[in-house]
mmCIF file of the N, C-alpha and C atoms, coordinates in Angstrom:
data_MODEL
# 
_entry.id   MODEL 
# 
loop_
_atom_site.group_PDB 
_atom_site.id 
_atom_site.type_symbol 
_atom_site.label_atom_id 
_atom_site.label_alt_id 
_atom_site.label_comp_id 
_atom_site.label_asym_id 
_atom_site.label_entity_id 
_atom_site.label_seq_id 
_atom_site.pdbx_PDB_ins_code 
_atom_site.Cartn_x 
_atom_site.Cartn_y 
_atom_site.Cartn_z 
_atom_site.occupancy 
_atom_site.B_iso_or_equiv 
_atom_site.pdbx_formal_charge 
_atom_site.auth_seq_id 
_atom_site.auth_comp_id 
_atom_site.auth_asym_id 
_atom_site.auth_atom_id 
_atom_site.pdbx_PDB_model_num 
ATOM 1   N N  . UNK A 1 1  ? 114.753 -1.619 247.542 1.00 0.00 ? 1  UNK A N  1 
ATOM 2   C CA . UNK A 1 1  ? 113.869 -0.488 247.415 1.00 0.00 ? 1  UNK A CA 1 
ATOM 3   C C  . UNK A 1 1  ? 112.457 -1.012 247.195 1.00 0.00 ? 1  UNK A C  1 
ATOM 4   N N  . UNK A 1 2  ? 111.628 -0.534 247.743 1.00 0.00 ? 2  UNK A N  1 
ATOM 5   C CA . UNK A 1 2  ? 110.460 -0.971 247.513 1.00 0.00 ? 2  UNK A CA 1 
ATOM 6   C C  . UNK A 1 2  ? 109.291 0.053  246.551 1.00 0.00 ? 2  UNK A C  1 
ATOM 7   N N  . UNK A 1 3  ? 108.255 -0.763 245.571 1.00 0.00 ? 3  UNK A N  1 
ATOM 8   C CA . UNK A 1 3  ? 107.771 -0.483 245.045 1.00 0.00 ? 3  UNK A CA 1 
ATOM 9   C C  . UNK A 1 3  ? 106.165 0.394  245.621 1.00 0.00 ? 3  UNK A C  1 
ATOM 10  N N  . UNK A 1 4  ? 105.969 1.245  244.651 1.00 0.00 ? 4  UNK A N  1 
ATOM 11  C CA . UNK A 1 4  ? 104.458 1.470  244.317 1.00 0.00 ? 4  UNK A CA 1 
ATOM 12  C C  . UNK A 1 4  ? 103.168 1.767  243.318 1.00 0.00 ? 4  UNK A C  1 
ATOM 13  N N  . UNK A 1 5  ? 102.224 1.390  242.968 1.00 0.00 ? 5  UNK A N  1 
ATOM 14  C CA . UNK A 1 5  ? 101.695 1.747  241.866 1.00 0.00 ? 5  UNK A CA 1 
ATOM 15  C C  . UNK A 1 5  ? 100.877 2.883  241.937 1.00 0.00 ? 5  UNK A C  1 
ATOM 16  N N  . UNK A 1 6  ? 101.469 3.841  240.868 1.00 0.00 ? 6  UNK A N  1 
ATOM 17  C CA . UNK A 1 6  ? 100.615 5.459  241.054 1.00 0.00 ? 6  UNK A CA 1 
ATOM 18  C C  . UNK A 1 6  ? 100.613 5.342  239.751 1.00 0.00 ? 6  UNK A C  1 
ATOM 19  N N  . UNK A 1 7  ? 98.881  5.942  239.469 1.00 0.00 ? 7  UNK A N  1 
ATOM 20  C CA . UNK A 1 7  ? 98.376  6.617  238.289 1.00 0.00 ? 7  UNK A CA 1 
ATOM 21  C C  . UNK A 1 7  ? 99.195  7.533  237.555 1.00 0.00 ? 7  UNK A C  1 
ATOM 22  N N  . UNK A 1 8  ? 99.304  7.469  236.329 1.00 0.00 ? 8  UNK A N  1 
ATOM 23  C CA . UNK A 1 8  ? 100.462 8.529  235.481 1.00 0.00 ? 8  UNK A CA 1 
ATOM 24  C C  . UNK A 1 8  ? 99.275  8.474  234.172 1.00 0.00 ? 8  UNK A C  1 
ATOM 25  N N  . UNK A 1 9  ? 99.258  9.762  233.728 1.00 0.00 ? 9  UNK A N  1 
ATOM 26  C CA . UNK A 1 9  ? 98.426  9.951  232.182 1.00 0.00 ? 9  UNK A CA 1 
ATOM 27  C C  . UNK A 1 9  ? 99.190  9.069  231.729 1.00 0.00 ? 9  UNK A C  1 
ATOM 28  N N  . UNK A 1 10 ? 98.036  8.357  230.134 1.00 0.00 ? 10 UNK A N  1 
ATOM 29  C CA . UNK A 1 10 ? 98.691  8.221  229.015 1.00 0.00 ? 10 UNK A CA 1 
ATOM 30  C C  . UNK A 1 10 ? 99.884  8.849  228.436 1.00 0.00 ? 10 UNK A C  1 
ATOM 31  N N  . UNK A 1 11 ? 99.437  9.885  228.003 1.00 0.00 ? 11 UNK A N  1 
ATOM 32  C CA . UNK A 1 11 ? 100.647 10.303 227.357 1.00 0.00 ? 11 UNK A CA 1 
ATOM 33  C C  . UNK A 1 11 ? 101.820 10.265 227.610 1.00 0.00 ? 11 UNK A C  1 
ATOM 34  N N  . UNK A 1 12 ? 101.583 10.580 228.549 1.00 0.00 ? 12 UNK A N  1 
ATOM 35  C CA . UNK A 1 12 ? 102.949 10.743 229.726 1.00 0.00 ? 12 UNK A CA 1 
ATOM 36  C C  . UNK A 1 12 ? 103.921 9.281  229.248 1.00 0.00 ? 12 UNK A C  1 
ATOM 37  N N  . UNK A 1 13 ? 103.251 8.163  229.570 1.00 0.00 ? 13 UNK A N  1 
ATOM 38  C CA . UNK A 1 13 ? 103.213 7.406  229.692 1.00 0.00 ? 13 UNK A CA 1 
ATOM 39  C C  . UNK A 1 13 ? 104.518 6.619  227.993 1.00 0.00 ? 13 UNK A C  1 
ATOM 40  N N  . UNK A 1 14 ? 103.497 7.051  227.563 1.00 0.00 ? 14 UNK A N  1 
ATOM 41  C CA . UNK A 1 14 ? 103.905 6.863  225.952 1.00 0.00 ? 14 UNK A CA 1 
ATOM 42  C C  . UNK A 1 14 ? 105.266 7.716  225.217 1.00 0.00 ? 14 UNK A C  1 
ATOM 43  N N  . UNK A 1 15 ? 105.422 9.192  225.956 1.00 0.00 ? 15 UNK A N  1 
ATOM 44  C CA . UNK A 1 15 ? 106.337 10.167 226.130 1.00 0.00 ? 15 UNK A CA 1 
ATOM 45  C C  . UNK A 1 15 ? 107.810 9.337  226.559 1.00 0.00 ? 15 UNK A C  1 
ATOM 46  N N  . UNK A 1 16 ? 107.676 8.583  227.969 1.00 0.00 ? 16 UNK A N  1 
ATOM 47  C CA . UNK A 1 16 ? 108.509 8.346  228.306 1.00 0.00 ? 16 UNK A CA 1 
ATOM 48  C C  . UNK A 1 16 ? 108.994 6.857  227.984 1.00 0.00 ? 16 UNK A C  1 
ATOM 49  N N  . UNK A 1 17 ? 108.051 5.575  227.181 1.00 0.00 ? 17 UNK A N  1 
ATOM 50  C CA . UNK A 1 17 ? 108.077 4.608  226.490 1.00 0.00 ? 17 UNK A CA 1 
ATOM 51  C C  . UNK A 1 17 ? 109.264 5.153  225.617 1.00 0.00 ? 17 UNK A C  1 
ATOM 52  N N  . UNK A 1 18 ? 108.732 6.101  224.643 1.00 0.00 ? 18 UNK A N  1 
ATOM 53  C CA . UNK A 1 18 ? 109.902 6.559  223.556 1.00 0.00 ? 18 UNK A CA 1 
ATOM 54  C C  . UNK A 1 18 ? 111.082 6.764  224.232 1.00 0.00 ? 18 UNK A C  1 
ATOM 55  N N  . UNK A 1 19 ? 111.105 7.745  224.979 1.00 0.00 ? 19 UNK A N  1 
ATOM 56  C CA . UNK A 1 19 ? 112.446 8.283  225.613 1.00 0.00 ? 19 UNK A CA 1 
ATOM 57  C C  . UNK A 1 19 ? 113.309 7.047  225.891 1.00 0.00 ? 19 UNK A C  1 
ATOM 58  N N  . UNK A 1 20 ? 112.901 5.832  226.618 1.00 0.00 ? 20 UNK A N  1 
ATOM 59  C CA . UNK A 1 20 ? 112.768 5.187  227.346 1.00 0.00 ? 20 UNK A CA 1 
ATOM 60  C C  . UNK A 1 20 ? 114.080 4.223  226.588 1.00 0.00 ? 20 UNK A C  1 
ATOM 61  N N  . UNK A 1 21 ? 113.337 4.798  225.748 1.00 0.00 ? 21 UNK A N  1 
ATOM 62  C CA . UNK A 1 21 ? 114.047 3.629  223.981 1.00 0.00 ? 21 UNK A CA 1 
ATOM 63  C C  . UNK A 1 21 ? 115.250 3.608  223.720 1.00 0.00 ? 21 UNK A C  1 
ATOM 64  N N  . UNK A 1 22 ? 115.055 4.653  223.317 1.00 0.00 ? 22 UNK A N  1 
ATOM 65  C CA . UNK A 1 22 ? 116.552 5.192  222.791 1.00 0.00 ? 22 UNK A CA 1 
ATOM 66  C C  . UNK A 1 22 ? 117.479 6.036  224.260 1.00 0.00 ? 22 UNK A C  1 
ATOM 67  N N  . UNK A 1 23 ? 116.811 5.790  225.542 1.00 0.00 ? 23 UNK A N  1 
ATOM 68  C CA . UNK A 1 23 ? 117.982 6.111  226.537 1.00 0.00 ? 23 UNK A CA 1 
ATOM 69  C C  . UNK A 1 23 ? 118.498 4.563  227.482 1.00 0.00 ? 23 UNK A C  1 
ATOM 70  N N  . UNK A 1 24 ? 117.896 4.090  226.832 1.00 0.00 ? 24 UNK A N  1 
ATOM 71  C CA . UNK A 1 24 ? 118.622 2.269  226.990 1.00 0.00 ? 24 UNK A CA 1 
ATOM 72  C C  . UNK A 1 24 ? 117.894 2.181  228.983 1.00 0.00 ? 24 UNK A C  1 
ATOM 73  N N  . UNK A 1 25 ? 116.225 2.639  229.118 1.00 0.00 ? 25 UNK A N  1 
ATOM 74  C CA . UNK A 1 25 ? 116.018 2.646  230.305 1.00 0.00 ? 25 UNK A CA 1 
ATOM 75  C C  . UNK A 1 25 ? 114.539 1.912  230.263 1.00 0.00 ? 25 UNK A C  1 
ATOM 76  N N  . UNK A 1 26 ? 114.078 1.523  231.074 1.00 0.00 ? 26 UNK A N  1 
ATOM 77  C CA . UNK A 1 26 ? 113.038 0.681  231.533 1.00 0.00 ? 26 UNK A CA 1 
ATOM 78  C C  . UNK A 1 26 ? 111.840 2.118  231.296 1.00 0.00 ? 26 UNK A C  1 
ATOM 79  N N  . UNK A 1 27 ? 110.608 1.983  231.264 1.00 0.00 ? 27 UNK A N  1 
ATOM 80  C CA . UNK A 1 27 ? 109.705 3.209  231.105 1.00 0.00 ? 27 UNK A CA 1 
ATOM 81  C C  . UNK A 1 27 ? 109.962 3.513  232.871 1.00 0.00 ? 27 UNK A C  1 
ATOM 82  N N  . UNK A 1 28 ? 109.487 2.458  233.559 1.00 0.00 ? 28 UNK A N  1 
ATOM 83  C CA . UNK A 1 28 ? 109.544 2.625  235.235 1.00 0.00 ? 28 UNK A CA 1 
ATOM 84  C C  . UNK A 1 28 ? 110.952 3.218  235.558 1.00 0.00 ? 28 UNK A C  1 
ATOM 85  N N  . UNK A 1 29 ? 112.373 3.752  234.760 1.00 0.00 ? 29 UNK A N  1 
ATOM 86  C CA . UNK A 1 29 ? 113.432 3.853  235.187 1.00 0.00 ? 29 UNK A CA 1 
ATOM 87  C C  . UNK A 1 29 ? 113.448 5.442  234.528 1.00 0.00 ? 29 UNK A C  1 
ATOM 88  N N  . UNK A 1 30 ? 112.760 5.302  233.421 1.00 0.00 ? 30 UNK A N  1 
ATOM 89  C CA . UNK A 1 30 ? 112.352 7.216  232.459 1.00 0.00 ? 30 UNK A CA 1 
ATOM 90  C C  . UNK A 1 30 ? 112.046 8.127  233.497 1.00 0.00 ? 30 UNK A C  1 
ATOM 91  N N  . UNK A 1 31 ? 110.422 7.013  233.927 1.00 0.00 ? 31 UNK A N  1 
ATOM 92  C CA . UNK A 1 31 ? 110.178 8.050  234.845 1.00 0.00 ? 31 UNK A CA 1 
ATOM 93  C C  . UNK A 1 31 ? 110.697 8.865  236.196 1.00 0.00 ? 31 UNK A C  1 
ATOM 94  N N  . UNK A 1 32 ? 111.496 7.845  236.853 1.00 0.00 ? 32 UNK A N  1 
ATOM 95  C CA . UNK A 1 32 ? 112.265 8.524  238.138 1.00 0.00 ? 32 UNK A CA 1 
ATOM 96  C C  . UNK A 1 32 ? 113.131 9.275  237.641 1.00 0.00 ? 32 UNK A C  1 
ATOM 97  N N  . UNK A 1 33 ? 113.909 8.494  236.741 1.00 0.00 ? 33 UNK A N  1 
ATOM 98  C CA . UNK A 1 33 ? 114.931 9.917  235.991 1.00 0.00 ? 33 UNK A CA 1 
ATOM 99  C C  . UNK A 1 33 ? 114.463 11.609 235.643 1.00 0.00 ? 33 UNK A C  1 
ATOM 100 N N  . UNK A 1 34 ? 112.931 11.287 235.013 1.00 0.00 ? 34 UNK A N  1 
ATOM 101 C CA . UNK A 1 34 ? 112.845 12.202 235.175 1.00 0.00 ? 34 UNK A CA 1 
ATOM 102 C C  . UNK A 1 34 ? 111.636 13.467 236.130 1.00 0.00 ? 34 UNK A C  1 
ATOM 103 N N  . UNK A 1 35 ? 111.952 12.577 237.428 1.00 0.00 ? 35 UNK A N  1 
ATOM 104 C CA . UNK A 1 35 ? 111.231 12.796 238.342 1.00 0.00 ? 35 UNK A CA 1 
ATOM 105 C C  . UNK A 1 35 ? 112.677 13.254 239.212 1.00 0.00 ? 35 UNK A C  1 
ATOM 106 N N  . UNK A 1 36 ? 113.843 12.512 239.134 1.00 0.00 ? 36 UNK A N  1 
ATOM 107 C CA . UNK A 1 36 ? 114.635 12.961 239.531 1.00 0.00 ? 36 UNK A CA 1 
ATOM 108 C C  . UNK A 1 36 ? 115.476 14.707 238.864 1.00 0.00 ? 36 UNK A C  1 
ATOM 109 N N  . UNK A 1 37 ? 115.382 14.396 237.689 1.00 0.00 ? 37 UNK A N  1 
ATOM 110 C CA . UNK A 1 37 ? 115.665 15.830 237.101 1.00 0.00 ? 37 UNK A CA 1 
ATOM 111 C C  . UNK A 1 37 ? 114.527 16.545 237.880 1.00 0.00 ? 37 UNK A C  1 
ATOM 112 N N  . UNK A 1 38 ? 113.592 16.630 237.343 1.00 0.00 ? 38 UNK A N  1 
ATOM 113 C CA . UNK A 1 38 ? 112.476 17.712 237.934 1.00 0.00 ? 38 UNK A CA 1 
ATOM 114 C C  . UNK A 1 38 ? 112.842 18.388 239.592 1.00 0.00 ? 38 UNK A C  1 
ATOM 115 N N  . UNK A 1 39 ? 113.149 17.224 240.412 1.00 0.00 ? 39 UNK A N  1 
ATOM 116 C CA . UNK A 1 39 ? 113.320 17.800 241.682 1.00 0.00 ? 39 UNK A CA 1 
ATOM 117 C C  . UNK A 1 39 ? 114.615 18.519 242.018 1.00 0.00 ? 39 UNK A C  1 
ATOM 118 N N  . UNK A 1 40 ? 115.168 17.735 241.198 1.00 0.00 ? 40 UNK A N  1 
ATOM 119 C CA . UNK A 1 40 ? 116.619 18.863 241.572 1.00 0.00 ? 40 UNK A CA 1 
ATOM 120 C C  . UNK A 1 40 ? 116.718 20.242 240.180 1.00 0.00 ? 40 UNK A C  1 
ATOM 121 N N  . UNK A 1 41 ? 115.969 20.108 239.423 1.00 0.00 ? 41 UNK A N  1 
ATOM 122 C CA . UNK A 1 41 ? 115.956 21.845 239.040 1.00 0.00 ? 41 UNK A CA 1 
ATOM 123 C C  . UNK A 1 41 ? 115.346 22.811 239.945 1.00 0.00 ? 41 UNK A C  1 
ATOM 124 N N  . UNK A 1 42 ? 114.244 22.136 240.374 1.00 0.00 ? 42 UNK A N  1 
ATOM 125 C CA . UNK A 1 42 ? 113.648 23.031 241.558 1.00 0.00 ? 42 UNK A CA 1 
ATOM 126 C C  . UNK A 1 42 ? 113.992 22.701 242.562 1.00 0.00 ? 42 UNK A C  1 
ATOM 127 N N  . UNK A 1 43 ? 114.995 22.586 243.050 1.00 0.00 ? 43 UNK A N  1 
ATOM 128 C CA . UNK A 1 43 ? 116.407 22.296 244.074 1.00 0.00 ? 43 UNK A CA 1 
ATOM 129 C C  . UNK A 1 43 ? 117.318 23.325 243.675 1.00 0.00 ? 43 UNK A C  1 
ATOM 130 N N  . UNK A 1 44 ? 117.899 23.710 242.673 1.00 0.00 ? 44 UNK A N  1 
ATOM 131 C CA . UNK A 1 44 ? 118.543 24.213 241.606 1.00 0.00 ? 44 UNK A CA 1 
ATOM 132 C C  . UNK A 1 44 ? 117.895 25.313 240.884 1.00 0.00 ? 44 UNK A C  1 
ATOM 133 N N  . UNK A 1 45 ? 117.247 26.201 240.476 1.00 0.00 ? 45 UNK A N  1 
ATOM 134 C CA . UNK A 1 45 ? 116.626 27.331 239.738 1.00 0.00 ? 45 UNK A CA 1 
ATOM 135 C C  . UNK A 1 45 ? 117.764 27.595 238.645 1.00 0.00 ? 45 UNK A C  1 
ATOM 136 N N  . UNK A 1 46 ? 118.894 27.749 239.071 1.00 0.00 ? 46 UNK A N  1 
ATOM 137 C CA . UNK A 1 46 ? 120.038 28.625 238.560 1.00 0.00 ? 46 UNK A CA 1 
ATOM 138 C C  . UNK A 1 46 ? 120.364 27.637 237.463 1.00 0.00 ? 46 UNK A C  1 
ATOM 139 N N  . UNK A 1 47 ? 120.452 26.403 237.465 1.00 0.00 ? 47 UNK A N  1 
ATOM 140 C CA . UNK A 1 47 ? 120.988 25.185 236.391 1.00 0.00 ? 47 UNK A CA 1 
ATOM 141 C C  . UNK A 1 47 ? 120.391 25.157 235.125 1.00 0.00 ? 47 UNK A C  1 
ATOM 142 N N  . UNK A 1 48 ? 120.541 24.840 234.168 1.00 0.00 ? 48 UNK A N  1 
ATOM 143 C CA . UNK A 1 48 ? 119.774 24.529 233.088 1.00 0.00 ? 48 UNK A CA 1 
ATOM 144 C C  . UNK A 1 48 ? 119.020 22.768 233.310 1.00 0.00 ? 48 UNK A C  1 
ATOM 145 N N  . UNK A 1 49 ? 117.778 22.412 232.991 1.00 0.00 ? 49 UNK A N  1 
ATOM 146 C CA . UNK A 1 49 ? 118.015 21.341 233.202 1.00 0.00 ? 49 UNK A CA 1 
ATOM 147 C C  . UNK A 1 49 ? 118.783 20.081 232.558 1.00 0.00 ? 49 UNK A C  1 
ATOM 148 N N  . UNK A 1 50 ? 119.078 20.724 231.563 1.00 0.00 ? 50 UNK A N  1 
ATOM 149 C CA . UNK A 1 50 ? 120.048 19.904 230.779 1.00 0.00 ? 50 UNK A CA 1 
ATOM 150 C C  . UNK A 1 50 ? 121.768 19.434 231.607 1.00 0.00 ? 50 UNK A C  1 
ATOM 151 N N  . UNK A 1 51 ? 121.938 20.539 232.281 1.00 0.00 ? 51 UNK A N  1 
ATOM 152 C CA . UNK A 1 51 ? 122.736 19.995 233.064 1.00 0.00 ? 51 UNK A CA 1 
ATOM 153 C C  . UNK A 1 51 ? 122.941 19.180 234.000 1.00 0.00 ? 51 UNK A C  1 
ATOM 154 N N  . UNK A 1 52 ? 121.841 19.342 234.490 1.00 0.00 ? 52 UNK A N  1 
ATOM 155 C CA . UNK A 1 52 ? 120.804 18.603 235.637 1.00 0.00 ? 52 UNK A CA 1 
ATOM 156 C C  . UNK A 1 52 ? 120.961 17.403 235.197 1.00 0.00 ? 52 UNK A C  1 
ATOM 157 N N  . UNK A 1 53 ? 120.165 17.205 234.118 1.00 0.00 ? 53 UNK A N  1 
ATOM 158 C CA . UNK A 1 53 ? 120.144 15.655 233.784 1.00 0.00 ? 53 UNK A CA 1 
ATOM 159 C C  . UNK A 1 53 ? 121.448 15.000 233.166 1.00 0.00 ? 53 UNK A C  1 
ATOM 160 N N  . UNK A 1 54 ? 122.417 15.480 232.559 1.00 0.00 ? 54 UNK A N  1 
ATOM 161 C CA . UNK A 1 54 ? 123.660 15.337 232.471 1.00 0.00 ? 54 UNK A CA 1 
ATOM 162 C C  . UNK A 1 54 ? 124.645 15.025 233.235 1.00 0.00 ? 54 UNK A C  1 
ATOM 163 N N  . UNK A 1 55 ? 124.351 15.478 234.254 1.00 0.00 ? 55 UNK A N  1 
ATOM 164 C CA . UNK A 1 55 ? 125.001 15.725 235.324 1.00 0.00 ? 55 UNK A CA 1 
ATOM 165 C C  . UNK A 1 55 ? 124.669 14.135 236.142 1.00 0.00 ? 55 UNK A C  1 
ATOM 166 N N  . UNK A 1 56 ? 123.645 14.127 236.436 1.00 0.00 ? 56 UNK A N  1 
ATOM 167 C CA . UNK A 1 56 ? 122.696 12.787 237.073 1.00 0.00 ? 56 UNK A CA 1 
ATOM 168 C C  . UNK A 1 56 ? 123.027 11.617 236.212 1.00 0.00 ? 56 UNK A C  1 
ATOM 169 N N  . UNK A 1 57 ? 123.277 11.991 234.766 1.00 0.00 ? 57 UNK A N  1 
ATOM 170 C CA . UNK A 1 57 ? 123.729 10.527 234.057 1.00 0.00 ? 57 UNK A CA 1 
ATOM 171 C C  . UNK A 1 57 ? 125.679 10.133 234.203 1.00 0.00 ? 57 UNK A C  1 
ATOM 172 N N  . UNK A 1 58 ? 126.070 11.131 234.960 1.00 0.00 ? 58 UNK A N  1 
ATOM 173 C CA . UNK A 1 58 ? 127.190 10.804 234.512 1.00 0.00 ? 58 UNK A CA 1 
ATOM 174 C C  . UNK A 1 58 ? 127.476 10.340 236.230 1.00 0.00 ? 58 UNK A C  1 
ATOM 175 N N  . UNK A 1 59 ? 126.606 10.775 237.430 1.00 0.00 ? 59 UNK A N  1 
ATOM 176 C CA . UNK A 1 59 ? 126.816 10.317 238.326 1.00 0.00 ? 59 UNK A CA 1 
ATOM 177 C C  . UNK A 1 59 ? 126.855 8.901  238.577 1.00 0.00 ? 59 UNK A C  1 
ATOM 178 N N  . UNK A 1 60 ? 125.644 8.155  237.822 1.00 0.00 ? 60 UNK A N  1 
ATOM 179 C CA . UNK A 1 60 ? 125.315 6.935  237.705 1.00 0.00 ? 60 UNK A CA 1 
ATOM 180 C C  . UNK A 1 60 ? 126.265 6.159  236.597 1.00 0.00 ? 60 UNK A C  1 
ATOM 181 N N  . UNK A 1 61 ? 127.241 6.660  236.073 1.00 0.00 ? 61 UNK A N  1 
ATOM 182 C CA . UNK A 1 61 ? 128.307 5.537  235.427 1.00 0.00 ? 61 UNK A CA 1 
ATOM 183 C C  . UNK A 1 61 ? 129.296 4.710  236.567 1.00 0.00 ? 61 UNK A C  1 
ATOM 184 N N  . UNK A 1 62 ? 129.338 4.034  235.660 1.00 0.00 ? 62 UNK A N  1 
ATOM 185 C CA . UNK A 1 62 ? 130.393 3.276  237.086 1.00 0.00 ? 62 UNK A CA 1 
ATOM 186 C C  . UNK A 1 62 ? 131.814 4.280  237.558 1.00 0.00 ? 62 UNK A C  1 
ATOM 187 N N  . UNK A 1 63 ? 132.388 4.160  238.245 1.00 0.00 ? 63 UNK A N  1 
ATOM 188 C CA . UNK A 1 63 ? 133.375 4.820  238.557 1.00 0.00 ? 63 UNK A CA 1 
ATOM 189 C C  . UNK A 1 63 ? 134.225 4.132  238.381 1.00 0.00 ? 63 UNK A C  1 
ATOM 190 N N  . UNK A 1 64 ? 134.820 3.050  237.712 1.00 0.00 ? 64 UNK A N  1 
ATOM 191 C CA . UNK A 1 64 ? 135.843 2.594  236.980 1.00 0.00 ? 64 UNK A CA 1 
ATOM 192 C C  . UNK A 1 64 ? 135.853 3.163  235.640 1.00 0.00 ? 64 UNK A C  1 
ATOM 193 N N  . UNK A 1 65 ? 134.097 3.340  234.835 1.00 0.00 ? 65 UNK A N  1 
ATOM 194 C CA . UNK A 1 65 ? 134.981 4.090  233.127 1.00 0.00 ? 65 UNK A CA 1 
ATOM 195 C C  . UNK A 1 65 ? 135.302 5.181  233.332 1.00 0.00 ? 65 UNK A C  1 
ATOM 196 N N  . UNK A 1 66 ? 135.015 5.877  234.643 1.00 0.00 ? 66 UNK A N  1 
ATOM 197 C CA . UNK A 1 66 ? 135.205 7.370  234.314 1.00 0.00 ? 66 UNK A CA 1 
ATOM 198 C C  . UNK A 1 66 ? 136.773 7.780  234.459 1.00 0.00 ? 66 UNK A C  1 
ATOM 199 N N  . UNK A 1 67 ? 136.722 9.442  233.509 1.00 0.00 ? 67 UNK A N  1 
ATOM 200 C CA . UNK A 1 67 ? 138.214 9.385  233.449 1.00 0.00 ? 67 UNK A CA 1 
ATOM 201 C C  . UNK A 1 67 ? 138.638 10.642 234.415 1.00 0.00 ? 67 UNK A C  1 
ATOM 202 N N  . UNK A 1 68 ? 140.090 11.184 234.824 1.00 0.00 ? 68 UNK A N  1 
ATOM 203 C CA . UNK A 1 68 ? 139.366 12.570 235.496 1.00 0.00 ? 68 UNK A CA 1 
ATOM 204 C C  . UNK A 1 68 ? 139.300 13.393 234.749 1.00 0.00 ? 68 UNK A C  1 
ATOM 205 N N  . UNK A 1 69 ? 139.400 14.342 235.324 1.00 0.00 ? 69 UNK A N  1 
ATOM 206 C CA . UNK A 1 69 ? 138.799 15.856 234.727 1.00 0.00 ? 69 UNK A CA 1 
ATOM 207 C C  . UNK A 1 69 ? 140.615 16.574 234.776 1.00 0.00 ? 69 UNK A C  1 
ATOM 208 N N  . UNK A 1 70 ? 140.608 17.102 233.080 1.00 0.00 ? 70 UNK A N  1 
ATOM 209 C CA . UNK A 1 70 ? 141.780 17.374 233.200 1.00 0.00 ? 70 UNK A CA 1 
ATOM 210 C C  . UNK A 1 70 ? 141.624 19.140 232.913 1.00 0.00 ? 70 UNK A C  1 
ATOM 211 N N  . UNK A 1 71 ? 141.914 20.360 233.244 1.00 0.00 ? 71 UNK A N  1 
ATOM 212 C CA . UNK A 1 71 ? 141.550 21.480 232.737 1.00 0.00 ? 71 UNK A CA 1 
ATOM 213 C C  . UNK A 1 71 ? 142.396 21.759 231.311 1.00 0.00 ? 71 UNK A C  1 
ATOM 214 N N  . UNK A 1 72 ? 142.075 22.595 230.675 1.00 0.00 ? 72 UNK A N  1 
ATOM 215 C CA . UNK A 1 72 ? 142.371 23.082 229.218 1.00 0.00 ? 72 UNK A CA 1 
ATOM 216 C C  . UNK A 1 72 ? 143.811 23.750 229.316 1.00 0.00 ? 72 UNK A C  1 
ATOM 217 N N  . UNK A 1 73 ? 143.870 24.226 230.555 1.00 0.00 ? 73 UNK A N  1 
ATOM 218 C CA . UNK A 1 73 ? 145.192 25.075 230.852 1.00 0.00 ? 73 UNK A CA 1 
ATOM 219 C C  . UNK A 1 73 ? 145.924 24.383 231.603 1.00 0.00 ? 73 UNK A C  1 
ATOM 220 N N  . UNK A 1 74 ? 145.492 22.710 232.326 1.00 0.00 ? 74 UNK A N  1 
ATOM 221 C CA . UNK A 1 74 ? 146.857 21.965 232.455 1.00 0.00 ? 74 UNK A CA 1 
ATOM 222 C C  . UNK A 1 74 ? 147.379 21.137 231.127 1.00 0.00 ? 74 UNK A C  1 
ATOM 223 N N  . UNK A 1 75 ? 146.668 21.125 229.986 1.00 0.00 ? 75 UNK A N  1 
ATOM 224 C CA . UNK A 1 75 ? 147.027 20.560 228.609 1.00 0.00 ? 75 UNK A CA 1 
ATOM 225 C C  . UNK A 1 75 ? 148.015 20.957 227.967 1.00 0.00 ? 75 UNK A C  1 
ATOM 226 N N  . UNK A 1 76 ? 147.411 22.878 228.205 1.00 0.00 ? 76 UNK A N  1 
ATOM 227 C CA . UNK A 1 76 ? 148.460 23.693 227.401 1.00 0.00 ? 76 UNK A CA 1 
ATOM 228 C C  . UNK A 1 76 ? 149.943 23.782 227.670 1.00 0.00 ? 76 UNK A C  1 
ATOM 229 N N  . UNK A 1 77 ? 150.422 23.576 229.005 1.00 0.00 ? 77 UNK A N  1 
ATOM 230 C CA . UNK A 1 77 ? 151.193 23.646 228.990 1.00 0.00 ? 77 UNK A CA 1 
ATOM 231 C C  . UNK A 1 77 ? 152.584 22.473 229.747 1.00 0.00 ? 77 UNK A C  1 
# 
């Protein structure tokens, strides 16, 4: 993939440093993440973006930890 350098405010900047921190991501990796949320809510209207971005983190796990999806009503019975 190839790179580019674009102007981003401070703050911004510093916003996503923190985030950055405690989501175990590069600041340059904050920001697409959440450049990637942004485009798919407004892809999406109907989603919360919390799902959005939830959703996007769980795409990016490996597909060996993941487990499947079992429903509540094949448990029960």
């Amino acid at each position: 993939m190839s790179t580019i350098s674009v102007r981003i405010d401070e703050g911004l900047v510093s916003d996503a440093r923190i985030a950055a921190k405690a989501e175990f991501r590069t600041v340059q990796g904050q920001v697409e993440f959440w450049a990637k949320v942004g485009r798919a809510a407004l892809d999406n209207p109907d989603l919360p973006a919390s799902f959005i971005a939830e959703s996007l983190m769980s795409m990016a796990e490996p597909h060996e930890d993941s487990t499947a999806f079992v429903p509540r009503s094949a448990v029960n019975t």
